[in-house]
C-alpha positions in Angstrom: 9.2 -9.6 9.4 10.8 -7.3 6.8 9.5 -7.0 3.3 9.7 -9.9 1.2 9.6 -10.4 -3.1 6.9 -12.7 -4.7 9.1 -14.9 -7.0 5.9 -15.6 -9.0 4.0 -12.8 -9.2 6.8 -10.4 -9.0 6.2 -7.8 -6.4 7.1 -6.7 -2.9 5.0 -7.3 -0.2 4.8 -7.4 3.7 3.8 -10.6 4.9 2.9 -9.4 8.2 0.6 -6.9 6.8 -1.4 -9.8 5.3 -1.1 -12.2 8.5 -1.7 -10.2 11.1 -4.3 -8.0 9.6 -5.7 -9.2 6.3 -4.2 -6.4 4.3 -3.5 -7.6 1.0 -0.2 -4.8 0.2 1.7 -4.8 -3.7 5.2 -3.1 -4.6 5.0 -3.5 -7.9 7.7 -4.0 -10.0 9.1 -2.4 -13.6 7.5 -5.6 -14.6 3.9 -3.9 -14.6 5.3 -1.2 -16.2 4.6 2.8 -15.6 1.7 3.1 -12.7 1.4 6.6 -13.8 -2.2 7.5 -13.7 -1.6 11.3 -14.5 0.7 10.6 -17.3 -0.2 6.7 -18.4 -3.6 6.2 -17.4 -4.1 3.3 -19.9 -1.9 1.3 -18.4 -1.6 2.0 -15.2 -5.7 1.5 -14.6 -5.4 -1.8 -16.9 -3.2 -3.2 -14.5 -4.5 -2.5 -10.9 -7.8 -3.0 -12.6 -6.5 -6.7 -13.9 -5.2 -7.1 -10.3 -8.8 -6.0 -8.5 -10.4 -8.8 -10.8 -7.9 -11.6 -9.9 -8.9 -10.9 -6.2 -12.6 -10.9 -6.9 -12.7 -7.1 -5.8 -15.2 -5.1 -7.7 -15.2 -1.6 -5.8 -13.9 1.8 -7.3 -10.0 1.8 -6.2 -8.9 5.0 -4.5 -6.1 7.1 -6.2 -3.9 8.9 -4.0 -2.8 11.7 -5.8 0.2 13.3 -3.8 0.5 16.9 -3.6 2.7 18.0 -0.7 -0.2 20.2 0.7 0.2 18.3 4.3 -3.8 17.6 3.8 -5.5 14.8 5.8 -8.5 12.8 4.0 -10.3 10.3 5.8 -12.5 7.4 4.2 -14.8 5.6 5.7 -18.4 3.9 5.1 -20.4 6.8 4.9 -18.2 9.2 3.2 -17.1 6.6 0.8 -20.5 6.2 -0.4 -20.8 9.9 -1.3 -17.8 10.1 -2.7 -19.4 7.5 -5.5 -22.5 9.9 -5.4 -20.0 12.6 -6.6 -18.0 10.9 -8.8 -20.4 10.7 -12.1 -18.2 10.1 -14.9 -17.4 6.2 -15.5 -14.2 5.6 -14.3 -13.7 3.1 -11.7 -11.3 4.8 -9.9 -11.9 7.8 -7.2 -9.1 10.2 -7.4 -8.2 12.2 -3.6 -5.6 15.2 -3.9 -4.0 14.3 -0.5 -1.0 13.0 1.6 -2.2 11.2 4.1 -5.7 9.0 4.2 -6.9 7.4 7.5 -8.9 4.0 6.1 -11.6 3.1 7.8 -13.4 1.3 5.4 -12.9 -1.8 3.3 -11.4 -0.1 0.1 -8.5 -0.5 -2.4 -5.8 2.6 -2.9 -3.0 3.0 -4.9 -0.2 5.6 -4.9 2.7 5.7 -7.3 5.6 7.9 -5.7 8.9 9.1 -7.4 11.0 8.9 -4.2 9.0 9.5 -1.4 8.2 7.5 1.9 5.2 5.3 1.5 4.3 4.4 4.7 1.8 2.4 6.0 0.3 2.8 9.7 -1.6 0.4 11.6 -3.4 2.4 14.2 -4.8 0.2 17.6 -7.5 1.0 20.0 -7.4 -1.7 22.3 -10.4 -0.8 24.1 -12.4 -1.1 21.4 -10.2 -4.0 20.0 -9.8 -2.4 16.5 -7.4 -0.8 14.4 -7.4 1.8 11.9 -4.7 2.0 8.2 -3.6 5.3 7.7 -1.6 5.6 4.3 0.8 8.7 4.7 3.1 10.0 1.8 6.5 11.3 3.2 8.7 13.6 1.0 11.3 16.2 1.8 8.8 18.7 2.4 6.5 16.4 3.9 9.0 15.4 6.8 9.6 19.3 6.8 5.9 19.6 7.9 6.1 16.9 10.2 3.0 15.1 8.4 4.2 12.2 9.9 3.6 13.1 13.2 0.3 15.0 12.6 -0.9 11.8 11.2 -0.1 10.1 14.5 -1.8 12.6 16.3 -4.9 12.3 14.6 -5.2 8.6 15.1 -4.6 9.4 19.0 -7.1 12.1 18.9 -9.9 10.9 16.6 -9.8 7.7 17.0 -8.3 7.0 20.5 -5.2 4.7 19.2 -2.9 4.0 21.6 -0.2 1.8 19.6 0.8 1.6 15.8 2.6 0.2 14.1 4.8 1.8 10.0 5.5 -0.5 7.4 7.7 1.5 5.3 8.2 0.9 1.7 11.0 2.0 -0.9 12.0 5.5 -0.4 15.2 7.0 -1.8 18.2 6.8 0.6 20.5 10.1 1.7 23.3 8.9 0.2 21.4 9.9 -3.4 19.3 12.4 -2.6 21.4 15.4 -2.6 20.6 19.2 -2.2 22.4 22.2 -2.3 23.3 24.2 0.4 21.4 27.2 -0.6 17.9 25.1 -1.7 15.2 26.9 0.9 13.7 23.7 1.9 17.1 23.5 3.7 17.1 26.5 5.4 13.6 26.1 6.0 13.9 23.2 8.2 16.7 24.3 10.1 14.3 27.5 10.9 11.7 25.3 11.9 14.0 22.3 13.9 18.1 22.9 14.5 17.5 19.4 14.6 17.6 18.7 11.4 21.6 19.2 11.3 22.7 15.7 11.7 19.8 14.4 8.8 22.1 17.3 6.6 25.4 15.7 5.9 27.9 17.0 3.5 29.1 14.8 0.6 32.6 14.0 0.1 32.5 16.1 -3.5 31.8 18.7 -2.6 31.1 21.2 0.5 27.7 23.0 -1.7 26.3 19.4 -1.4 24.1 18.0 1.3 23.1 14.5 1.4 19.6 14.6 3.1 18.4 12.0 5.0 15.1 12.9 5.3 14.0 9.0 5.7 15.6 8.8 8.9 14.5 11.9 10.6 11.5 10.6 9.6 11.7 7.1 11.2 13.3 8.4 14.4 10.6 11.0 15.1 8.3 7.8 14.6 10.2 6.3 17.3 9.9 8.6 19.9 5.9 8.5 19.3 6.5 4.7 20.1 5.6 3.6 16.7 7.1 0.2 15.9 8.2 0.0 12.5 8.8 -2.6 9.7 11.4 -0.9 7.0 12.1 -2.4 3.8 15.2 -1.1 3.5 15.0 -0.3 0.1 16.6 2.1 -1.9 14.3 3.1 -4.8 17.8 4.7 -6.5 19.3 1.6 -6.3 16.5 -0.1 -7.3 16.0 1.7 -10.6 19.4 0.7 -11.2 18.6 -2.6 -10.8 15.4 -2.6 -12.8 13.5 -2.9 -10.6 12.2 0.1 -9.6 11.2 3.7 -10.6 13.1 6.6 -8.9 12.8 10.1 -9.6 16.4 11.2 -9.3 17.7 8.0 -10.9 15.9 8.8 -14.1 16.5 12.6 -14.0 20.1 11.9 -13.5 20.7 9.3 -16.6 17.8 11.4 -19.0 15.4 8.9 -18.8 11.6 9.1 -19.1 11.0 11.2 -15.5 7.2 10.2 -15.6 7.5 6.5 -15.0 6.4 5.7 -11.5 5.9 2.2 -9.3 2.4 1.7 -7.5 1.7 0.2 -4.2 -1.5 -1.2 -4.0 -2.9 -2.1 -0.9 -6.6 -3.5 0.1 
C-alpha cells in the first residue's frame, strides 16, 4: 500500500507503517507551516509539540539534524536515557547531527528535509521475531556515499536482520534536479561507480545540464539488497507547486523563502 493523504488532518502517511507495525508516520503539509527548527524554532516545536500532546506522548522528540557527514547514530533504551542525562537545558527536544538513526527504542523523531530521500527501513530478525526502524536521510551526496547501503549493512551485521522493508517519502524527482556537467559531485561519482551514467541524463536544453536521478540509483541499489520498498511517488518540486509541499530548488528557483521546510514525524 502506497502513501495515502489524511483528508482531515491533512498530512501524508503510510498506512502500512501504522498496521503492520504500530508506527504512527506524519508528512506534514504547508498547512503546519515551516518545520524549520534551525531557522523557526517557534513554530516548528509548537507544532510537533501540539501533535505529541494529541497522542498522549510526553517523551523528548528526537531532531534529526542532517548534515551529509554519512554518520550512523543509534538509539536505544540505555543510550536514550543518557542522552536526557546530557541534555540539561529545558527543551523537550534532543537534537542528533546525523543521517541515519537505527531506532531501537520507543521514541518520536522528526526531520524536515529540503529535497532529500526520507526513507524509512523496517529491519526483521526472524529468529528473534523483531524488527528494528532505521531512519536514513538520502541526498545527492548521500547516495554518492552509498549511506543507503551502509545502513543496510549495519542492520545485517549488528542486529542480524535478514529482510527489510523502505518506505520512501517525498524526494525531488531527476526531471528538476539539475546539475551541471562540471559540478564535482558529478565527477566524483562517476570516479567512485561508472555506474552512475544512466542516473546522469542530459536535458533537452541544454548539453551543460544533467538531470540527476539520484532517487533511483538509490531505490535500485535497495533492490539488489532485496529490500522491498513502498515509494510515494512524490515529487516534492511538484508538490511545492502545488502547495503542498516545501522543496529546496522550487523555492530557490522562484525567490522564495529557501528556509521553509516540511517535517515527517514518526513514533
Amino acid at each position: 500500500m502506497n502513501i495515502q493523504y489524511h483528508n482531515n488532518k491533512q498530512y501524508y502517511y503510510f498506512p502500512e507503517l501504522e498496521n503492520k507495525f504500530n508506527v504512527f508516520n506524519m508528512c506534514m503539509t504547508q498547512k503546519f507551516g515551516n518545520i524549520n527548527h534551525s531557522t523557526n524554532q517557534q513554530n516548528a516545536n509548537f507544532i510537533v509539540s501540539q501533535i505529541l500532546k494529541e497522542k498522549s506522548i510526553t517523551d523528548k522528540y528526537i531532531i534529526m539534524s542532517t548534515e551529509g557527514n554519512n554518520q550512523i547514530s543509534i538509539i536505544d533504551e540505555q543510550n536514550y536515557f543518557a542522552y536526557l542525562l546530557n541534555n540539561t537545558d529545558e527543551k523537550n527536544y534532543i537534537r542528533l547531527f546525523c543521517d541515519c538513526i537505527i531506532i531501537n527504542h520507543k521514541i518520536p523523531v522528526i526531520v524536515s528535509p529540503a529535497d532529500c530521500m526520507i526513507i524509512l527501513v523496517i529491519g526483521y530478525n526472524h529468529k528473534a521475531n523483531s524488527f528494528i526502524k532505521c531512519l536514513i536521510h538520502v541526498g545527492f551526496v548521500g547516495s554518492i556515499l552509498n549511506l543507503h547501503i551502509k545502513s543496510i549493512n549495519f542492520l545485517k551485521r549488528l542486529y542480524l536482520c535478514n529482510a527489510f522493508e523502505a518506505f520512501i517519502f517525498p524526494y525531488i524527482f531527476g526531471e528538476h534536479y539539475i546539475k551541471n556537467v562540471n559540478d564535482q559531485r558529478i565527477k566524483y561519482a562517476l570516479e567512485l561507480d561508472k555506474n552512475w551514467r544512466k542516473y546522469f541524463v542530459k536535458t533537452n536544453s541544454n548539453s551543460n545540464l544533467f538531470n540527476v536521478y539520484f532517487a533511483n540509483k538509490v531505490k535500485d541499489d535497495l533492490r539488489k539488497l532485496g529490500v522491498d520498498i513502498y515509494d510515494s511517488n512524490l515529487d516534492t518540486y511538484t508538490e511545492n507547486q502545488k502547495g503542498n509541499l516545501y522543496s529546496l530548488t522550487y523555492l530557490r528557483e522562484h525567490n522564495m523563502d529557501t528556509t521553509q521546510r516540511f517535517g515527517i514525524l514518526i513514533y
